[in-house]
C-alpha positions as MATLAB code, in Angstrom:
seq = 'XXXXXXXXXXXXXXXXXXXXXXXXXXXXXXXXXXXXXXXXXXXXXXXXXXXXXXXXXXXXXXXXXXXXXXXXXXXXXXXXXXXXXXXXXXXXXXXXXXXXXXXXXXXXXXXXXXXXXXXXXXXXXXXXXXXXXXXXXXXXXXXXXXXXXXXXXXXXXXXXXXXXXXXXXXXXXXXXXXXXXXXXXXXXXXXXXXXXXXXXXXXXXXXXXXXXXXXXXXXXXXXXXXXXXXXXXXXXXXXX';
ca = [
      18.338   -9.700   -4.291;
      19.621   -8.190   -7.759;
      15.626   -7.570   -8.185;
      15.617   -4.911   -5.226;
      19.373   -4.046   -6.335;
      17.715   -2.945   -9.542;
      14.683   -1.018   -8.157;
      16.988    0.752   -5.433;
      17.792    4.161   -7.284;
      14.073    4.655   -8.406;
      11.740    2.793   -5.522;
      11.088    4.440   -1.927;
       9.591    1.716   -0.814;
       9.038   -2.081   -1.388;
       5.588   -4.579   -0.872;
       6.471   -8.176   -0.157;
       3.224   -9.924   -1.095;
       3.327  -12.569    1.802;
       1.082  -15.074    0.125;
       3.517  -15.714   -2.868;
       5.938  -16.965   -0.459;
       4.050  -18.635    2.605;
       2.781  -21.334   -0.439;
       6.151  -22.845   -0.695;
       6.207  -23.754    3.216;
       9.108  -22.918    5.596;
      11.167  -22.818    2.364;
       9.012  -19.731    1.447;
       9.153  -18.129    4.641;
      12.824  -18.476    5.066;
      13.011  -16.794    1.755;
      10.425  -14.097    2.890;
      12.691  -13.107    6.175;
      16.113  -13.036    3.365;
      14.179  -10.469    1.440;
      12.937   -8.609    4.099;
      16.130   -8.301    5.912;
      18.316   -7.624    2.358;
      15.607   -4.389    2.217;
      15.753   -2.945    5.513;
      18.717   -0.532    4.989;
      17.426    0.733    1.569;
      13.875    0.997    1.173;
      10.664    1.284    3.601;
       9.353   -2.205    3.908;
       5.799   -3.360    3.679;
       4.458   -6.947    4.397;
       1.076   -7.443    2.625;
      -0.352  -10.334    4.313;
      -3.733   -8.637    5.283;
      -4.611  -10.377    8.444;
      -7.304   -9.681    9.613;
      -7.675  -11.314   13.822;
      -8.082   -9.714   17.628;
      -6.565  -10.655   20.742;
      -3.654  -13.129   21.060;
      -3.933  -13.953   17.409;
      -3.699  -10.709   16.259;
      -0.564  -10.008   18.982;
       1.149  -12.995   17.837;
       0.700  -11.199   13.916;
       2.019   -8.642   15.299;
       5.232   -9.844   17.258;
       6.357  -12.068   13.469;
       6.237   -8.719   11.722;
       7.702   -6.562   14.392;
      10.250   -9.294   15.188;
      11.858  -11.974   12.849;
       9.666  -10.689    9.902;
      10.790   -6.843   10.665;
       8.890   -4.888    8.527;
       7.870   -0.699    8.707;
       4.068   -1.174    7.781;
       1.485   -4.314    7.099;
      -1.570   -4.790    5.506;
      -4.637   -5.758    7.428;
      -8.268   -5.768    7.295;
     -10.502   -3.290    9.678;
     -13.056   -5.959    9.833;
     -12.992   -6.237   13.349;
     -12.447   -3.030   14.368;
      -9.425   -1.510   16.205;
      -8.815   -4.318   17.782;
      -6.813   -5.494   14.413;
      -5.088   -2.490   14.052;
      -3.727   -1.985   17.643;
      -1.508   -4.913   18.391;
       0.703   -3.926   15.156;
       0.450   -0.326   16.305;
       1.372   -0.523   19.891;
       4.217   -2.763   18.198;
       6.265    0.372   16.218;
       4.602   -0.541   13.307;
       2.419    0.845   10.487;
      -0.489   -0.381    9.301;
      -2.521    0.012    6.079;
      -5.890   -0.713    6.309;
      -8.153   -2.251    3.855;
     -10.871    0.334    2.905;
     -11.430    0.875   -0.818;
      -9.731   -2.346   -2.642;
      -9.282   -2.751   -6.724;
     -11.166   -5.950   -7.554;
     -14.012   -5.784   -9.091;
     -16.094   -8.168   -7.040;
     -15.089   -6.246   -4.176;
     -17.805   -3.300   -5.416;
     -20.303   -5.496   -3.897;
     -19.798   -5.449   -0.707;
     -17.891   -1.739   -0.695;
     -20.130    0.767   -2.725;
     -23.567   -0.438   -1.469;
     -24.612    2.960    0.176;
     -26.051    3.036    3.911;
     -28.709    4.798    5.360;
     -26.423    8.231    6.009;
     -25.553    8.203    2.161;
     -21.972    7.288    2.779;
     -20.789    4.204    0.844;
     -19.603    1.348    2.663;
     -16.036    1.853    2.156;
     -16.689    5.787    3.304;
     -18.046    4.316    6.435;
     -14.796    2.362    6.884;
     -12.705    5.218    5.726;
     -13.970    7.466    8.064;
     -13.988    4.756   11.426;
      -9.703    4.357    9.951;
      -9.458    8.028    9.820;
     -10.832    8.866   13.471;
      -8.901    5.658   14.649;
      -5.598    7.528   12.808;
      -5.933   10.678   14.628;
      -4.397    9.087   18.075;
      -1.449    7.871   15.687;
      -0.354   11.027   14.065;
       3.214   11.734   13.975;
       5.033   14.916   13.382;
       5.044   15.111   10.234;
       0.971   15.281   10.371;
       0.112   12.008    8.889;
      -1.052    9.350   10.677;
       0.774    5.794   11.021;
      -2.741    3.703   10.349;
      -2.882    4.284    6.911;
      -5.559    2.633    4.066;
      -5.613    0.480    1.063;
      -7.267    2.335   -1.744;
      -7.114    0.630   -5.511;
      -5.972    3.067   -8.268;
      -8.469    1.603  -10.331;
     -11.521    3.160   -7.869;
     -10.577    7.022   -8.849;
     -13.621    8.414   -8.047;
     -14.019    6.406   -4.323;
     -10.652    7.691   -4.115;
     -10.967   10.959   -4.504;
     -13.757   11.551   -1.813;
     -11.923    9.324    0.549;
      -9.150   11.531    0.094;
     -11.383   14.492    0.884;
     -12.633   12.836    4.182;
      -9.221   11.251    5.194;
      -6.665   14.052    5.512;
      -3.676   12.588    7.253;
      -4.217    9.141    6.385;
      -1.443    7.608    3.977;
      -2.743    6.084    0.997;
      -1.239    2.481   -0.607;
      -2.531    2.325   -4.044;
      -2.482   -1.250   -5.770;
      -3.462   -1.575   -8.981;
      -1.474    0.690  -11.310;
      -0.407   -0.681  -14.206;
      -0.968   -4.018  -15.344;
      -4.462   -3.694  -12.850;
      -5.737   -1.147  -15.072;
      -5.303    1.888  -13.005;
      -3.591    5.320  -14.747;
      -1.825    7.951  -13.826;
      -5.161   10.161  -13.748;
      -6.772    7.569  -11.183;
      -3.622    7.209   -9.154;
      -3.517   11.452   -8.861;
      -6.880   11.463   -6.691;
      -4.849    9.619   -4.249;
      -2.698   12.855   -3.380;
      -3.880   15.391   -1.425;
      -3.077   19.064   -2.862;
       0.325   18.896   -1.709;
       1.053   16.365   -4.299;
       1.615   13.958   -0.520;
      -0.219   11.589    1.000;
      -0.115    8.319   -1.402;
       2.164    5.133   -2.193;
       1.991    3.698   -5.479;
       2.945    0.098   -5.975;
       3.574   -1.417   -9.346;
       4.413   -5.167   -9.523;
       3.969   -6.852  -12.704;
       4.736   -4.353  -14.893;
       8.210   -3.836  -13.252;
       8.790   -7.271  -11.814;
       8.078   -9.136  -15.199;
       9.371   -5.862  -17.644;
      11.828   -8.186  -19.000;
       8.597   -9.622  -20.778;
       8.473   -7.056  -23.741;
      12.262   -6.108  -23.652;
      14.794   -6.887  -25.386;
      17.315   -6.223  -22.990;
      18.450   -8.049  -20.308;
      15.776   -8.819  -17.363;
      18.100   -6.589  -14.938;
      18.061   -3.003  -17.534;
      14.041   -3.974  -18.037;
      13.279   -3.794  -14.493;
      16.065   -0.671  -13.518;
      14.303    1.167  -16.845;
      10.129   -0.317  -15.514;
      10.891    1.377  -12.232;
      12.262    4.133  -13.727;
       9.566    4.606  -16.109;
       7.074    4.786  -13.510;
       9.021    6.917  -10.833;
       9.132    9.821  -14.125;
       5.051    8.957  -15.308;
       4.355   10.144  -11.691;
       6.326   12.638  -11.045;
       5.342   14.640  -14.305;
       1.997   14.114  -13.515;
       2.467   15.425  -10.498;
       4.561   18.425  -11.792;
       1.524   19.126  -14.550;
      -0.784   19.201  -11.831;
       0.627   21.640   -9.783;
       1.206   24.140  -12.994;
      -2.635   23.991  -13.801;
      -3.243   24.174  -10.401;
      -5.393   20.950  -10.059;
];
């Protein structure tokens, strides 16, 4: 809890990576649903679990995270179509899809271009976009948002061109290897549109500080809230 207590005057939002809980058990969970719950009233939650299911399975996904879990917005792959997505959105909730992710091995499967000349994961950015448009709120953007990895700038840019009121989650800045450069593409010319998580570097600051662990993170999340929002002020003079 002092970790979120930390991040609260610099973070808008918060990922709870799912997996690094669900290995210790029910212990883990119970400690999942603490966090969760200790974040509702100060940042937008997100559960990254991915799932990836249709039907009952995918409803039952969808009742945890709308229910005891209580999230804003999950993680899941569009594998199987809308029929992942929907159960989470007829539930209230927000989903980011998998389209464009920051591992490298994932490059085989994602940039292999199809007959059309669209990549793979511009065919899957375009079926989430079109899927989106039924989900758009008034604000413009649409509640079925994507996963797309700082570290794929270029991908990211021309998904950003194709998917104009889809939200953006960007992994990978950081200790992935993504900068502030590849993280801009993200944005659309608003200077809108994107999420960028850092982990590591924030969560494990403490690492290369002398300080104690509490300052490193409060001064990691600071760091990074500045990084972007000067980049994002330099853009806008040069008219990027």
């Amino acid at each position: 809890m002092e970790l979120l207590e930390s991040v609260e005057p610099f973070a808008a939002a918060v990922k709870f990576q799912s997996a690094c809980f669900e290995r210790w058990g029910s212990r883990g969970v119970a400690a999942l649903e603490r966090c969760l719950a200790a974040s509702r009233e100060r940042f937008l939650v997100i559960l990254d679990w991915k799932r990836g299911d249709i039907g009952v399975s995918s409803e039952h996904y969808a009742a945890a995270a709308s229910g005891p879990l209580k999230c804003d917005w999950v993680t899941a792959s569009p594998y199987l179509g809308s029929d992942g997505f929907d159960p989470f959105l007829k539930a209230g909730l927000g989903v980011f899809g998998l389209v464009r992710t920051s591992n490298a091995s994932g490059d085989s499967i994602q940039s292999p271009r199809l007959a059309n000349g669209q990549s793979v994961a511009e065919m899957v950015g375009a079926f989430t976009a079109k899927c989106g448009e039924l989900h758009r709120g008034e604000s413009g953007w649409s509640s079925l948002g994507a996963v797309v990895g700082a570290t794929k700038a270029a991908d990211a840019a021309a998904l950003r061109k194709q998917m104009s009121h889809t939200p953006f989650l960007v992994p990978g800045f950081g200790a992935q290897g993504g900068s502030l450069d590849d993280v801009l593409s993200c944005f659309d010319s608003r200077g809108q549109g994107a999420l960028v998580t850092a982990s590591r570097s924030v969560i494990y600051a403490h690492e290369t500080s002398a300080g104690s662990w509490r300052d490193a993170v409060s001064e990691a999340a600071r760091d990074l809230r500045d990084q972007l929002a000067e980049a994002m002020a330099t853009r806008e003079r040069i008219g990027a």
